[in-house]
C-alpha positions, 0 to 999 in steps of 0.5 A, a space after each residue: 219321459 216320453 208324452 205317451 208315457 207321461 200321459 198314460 201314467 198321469 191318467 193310470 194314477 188319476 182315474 178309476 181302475 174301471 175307467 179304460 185307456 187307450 192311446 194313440 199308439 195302441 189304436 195304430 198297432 190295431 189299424 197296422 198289425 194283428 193286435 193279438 200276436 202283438 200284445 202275446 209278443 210284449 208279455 216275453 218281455 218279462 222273460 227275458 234274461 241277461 244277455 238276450 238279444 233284442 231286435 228293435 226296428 223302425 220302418 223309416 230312417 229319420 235322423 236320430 234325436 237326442 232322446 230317440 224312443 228306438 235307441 234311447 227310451 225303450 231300451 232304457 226301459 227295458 233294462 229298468 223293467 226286466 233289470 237285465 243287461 240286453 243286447 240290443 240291436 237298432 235297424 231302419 228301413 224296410 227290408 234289413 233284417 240281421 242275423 237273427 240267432 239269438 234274438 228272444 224279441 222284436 220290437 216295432 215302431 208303429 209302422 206308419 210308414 207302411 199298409 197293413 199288408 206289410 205289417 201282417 207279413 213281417 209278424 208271420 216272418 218272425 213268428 215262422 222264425 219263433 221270434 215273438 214281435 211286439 211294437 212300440 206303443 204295446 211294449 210301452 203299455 205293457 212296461 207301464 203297467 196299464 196294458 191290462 186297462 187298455 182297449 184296443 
């Protein structure tokens, strides 16, 4: 369990549902991208079926860690949340993209490592290829529950 998923469940179950959340994570996707198309992107999450491909990117090339969220955490979520068996594909770095046929979703790491300017361009490349793309901290929310009690 990651602190952002420990913390946003601990604080969903313990405060008042009029009470809004926030996370460090959402405030970044904010500041990086466009919000909007991130939070649209994660709700095709919910629909994706046995076998589809998703593409999960880190901007930076850090050292793989035992429990990585890129490689470890979030695809086990998605299985556990969609209860499908996903393909999924890890890439790092700036401008390595795959083949994208057969890709139903992109999911983005914060993107710390990049300006706005970027972040807005790589949502218009997936968007013009009819990928919906969300990142981390949106795709967490929205598998946790309290992306409806988010402020962003």
């Amino acid at each position: 369990e990651t602190l952002y998923d420990g913390v946003s469940q601990t604080l969903n179950g313990i405060l008042s549902k009029e009470i809004r959340l926030t996370s460090f994570s959402m405030l970044m996707a904010k500041n990086k991208g466009d919000i909007d198309e991130f939070v649209k992107g994660a709700s095709a999450i919910r629909n994706l079926k046995d076998g589809d491909k998703v593409l999960i990117i880190e901007n930076c090339a850090h050292h793989i860690m035992k429990d990585d969220i890129a490689r470890i955490k979030i695809p086990a979520m998605l299985k556990k949340f969609t209860g499908k068996e996903l393909e999924i594909i890890n890439i790092s770095g700036q401008n390595a993209y795959p083949d994208l046929s057969g890709v139903k979703l992109v999911i983005h790491c914060g993107g710390c490592m990049i300006n706005r300017k970027t972040m807005i361009s790589k949502q218009e490349y997936f968007k013009e290829n009819g990928i919906p793309m969300t990142n981390f901290g949106v795709a967490l929310a929205l598998m946790n529950g309290i992306l409806g009690r988010v402020v962003y």
